[in-house]
Z-matrix of the N, CA and C atoms (Angstrom, degrees):
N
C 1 1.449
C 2 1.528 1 110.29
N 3 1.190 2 136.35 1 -33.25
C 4 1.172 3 149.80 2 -125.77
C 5 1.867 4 98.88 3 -124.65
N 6 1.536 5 93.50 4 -35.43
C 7 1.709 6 91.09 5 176.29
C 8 1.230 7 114.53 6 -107.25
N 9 1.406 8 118.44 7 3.16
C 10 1.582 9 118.61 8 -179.77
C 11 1.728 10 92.77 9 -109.30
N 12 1.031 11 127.13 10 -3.74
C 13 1.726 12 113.18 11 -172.05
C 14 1.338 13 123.85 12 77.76
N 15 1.858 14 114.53 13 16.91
C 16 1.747 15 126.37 14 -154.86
C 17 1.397 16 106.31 15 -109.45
N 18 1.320 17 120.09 16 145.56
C 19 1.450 18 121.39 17 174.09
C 20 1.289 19 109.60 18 -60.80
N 21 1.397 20 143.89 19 -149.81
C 22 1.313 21 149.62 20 157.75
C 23 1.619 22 114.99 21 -74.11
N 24 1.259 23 103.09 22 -47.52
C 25 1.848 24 113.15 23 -172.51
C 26 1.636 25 92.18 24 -70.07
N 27 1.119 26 128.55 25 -58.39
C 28 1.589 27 131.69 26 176.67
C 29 1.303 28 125.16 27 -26.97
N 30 1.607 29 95.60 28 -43.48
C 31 1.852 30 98.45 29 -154.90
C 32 2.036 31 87.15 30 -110.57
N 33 1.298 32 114.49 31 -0.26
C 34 1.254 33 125.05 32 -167.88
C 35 2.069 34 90.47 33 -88.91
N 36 1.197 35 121.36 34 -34.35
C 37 1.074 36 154.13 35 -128.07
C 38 1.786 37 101.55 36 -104.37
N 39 1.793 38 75.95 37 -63.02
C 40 2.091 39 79.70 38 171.27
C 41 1.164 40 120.55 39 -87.66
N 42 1.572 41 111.97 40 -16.50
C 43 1.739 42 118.34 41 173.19
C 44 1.534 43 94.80 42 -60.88
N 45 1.528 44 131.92 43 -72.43
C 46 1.860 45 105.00 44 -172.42
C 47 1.196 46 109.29 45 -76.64
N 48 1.264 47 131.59 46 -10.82
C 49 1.962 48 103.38 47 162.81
C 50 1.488 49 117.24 48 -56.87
N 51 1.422 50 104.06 49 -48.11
C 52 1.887 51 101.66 50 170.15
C 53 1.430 52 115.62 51 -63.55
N 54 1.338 53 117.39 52 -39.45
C 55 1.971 54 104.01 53 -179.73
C 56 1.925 55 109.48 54 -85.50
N 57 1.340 56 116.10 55 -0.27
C 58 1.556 57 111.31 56 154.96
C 59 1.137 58 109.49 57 -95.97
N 60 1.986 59 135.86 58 -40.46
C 61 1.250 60 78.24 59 -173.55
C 62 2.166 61 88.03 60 -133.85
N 63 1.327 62 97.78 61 97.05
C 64 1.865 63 92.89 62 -169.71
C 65 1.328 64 135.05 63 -43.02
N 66 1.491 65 98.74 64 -9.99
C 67 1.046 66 112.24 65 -158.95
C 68 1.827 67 121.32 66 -96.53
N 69 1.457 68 102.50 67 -25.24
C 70 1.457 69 127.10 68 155.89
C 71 1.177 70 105.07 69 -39.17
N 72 1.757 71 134.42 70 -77.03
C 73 0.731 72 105.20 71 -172.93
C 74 1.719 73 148.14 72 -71.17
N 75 1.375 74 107.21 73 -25.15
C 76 1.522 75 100.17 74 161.05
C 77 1.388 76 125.42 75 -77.35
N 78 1.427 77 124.82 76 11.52
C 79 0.979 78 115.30 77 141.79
C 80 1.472 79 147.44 78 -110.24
N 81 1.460 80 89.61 79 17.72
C 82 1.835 81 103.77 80 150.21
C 83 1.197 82 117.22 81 -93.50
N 84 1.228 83 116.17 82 -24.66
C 85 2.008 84 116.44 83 162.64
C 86 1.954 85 102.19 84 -60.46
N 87 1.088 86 108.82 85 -49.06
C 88 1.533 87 111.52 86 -177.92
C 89 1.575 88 110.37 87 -51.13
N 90 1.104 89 113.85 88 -49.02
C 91 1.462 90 121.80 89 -157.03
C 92 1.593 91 92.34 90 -91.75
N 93 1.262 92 141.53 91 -38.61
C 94 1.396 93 149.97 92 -176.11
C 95 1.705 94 105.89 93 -68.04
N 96 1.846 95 116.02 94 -20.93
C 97 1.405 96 104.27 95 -167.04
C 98 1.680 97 81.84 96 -117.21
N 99 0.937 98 147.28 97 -9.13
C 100 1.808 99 152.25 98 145.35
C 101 1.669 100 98.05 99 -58.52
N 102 0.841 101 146.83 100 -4.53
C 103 1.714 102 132.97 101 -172.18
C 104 1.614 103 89.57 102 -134.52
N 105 1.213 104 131.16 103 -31.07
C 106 1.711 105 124.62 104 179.30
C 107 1.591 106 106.00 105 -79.31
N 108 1.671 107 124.19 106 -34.23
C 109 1.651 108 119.53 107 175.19
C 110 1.544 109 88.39 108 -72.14
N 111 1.902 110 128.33 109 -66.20
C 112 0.826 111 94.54 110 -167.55
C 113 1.608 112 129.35 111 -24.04
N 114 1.612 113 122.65 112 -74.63
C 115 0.872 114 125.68 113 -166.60
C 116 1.480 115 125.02 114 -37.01
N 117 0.899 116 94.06 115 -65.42
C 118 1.897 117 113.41 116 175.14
C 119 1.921 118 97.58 117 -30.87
N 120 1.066 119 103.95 118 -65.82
C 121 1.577 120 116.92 119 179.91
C 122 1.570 121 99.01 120 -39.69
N 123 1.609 122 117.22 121 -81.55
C 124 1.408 123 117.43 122 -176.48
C 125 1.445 124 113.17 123 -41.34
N 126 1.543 125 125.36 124 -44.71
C 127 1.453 126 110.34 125 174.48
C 128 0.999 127 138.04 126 -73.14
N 129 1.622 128 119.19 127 -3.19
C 130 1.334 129 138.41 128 175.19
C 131 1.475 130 108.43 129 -75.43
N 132 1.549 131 123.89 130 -38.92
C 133 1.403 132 167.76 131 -161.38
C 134 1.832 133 100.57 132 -60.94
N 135 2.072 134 93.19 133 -60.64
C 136 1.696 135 104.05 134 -164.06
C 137 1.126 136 91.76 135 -110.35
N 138 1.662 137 149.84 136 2.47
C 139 1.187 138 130.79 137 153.99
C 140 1.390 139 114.85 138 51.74
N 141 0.976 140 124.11 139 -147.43
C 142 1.814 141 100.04 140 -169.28
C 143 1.525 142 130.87 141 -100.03
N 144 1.608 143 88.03 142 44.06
C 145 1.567 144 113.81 143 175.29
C 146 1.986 145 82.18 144 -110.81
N 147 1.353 146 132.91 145 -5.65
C 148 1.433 147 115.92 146 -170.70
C 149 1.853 148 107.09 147 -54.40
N 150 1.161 149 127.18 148 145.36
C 151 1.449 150 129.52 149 160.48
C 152 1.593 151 94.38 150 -133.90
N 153 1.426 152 102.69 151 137.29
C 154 1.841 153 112.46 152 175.88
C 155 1.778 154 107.98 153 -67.80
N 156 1.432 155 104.92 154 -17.98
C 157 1.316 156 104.58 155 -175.18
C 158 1.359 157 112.49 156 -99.63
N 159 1.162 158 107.29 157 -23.86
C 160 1.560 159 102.25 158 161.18
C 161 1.299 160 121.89 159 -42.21
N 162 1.435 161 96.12 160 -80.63
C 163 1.916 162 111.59 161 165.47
C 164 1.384 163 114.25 162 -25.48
N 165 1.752 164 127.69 163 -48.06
C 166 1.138 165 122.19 164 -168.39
C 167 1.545 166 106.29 165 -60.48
N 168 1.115 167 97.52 166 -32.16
C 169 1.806 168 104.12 167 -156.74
C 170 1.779 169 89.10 168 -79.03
N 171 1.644 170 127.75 169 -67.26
C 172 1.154 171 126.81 170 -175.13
C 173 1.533 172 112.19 171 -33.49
N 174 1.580 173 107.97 172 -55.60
C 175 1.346 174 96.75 173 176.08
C 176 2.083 175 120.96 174 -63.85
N 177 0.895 176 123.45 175 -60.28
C 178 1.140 177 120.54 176 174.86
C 179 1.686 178 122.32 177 -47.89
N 180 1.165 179 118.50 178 -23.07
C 181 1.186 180 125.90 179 175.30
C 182 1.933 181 115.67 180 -66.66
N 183 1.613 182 104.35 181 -36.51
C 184 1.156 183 76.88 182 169.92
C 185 1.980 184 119.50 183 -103.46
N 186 1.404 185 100.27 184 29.86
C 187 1.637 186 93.21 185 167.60
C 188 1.241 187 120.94 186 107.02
N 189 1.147 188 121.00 187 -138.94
C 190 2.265 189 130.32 188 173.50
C 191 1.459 190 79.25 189 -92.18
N 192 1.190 191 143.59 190 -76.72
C 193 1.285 192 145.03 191 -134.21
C 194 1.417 193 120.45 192 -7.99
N 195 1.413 194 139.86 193 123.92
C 196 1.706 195 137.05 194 -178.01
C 197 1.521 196 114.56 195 -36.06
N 198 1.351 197 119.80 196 127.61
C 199 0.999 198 145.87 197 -174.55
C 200 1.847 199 106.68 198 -43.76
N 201 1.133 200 95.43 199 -31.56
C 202 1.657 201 121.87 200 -169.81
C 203 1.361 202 104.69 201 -74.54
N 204 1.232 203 112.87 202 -33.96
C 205 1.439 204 122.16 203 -170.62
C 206 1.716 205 124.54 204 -98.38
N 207 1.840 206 91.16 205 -42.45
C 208 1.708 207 99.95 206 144.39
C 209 1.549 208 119.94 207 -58.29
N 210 1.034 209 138.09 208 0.46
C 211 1.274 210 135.60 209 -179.39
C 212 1.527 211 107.34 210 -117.76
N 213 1.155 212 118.27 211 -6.79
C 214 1.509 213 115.78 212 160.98
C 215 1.766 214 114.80 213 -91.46
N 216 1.450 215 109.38 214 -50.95
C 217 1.410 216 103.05 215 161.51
C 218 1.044 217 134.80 216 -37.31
N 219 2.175 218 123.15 217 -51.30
C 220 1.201 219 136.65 218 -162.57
C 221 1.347 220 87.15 219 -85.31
N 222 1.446 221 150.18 220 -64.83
C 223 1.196 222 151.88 221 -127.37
C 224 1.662 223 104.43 222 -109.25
N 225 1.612 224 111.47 223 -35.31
C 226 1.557 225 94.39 224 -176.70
C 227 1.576 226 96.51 225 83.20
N 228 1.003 227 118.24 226 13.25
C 229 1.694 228 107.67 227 165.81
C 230 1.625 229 101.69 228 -139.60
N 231 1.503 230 94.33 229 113.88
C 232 1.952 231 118.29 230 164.03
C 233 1.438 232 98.93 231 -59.16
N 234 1.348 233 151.71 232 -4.37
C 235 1.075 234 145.34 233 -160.29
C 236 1.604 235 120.79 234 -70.55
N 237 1.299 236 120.45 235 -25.79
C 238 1.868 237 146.88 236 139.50
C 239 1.468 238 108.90 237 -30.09
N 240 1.586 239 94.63 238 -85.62
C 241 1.168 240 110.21 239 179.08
C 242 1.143 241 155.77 240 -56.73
N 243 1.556 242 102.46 241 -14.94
C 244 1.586 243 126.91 242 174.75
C 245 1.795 244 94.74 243 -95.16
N 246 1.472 245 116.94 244 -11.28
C 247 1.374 246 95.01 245 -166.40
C 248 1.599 247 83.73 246 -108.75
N 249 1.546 248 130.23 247 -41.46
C 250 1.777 249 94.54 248 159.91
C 251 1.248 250 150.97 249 -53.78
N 252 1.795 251 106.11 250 -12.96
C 253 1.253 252 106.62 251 156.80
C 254 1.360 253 126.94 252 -117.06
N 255 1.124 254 111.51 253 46.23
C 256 1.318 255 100.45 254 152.77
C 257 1.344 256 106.38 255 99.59
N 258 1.412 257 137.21 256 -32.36
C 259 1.460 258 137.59 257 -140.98
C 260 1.560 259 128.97 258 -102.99
């Protein structure tokens, strides 16, 4: 309670979301540090054409789709994607 900033019902709350399902949470750390390189990458990309809202929209525009794959569209580099599959 005390290191997350949570009332009792809160931190009572995320303790069984993490022991049903463990796996949620490292994979919102996964997917949260895949969307922060993305970024970094894309702003390196538009240089001082970057807007944060741009990005928001590019990314959301194309959907769930793998992070790997949004990063070949936005960036123009298969370099994700050839290394999740294999190729």
């Amino acid at each position: 309670m005390d290191a997350g900033g949570l009332d009792r019902e809160a931190a009572e709350g995320e303790a069984a979301g993490a022991a049903s399902e463990p796996t949620q949470k490292i994979s919102y750390i996964i997917g949260k540090w895949q969307i922060m390189n993305l970024l970094g990458r894309y702003k390196d990309r538009q240089g001082e054409n970057f807007r944060l809202g741009a990005f928001h929209d590019d990314l959301i525009k194309n959907g769930s789709l793998p992070v790997s794959i949004i990063e070949w569209i936005l960036l123009e580099d298969p370099t994700a994607l050839q290394k999740a599959t294999n190729q």
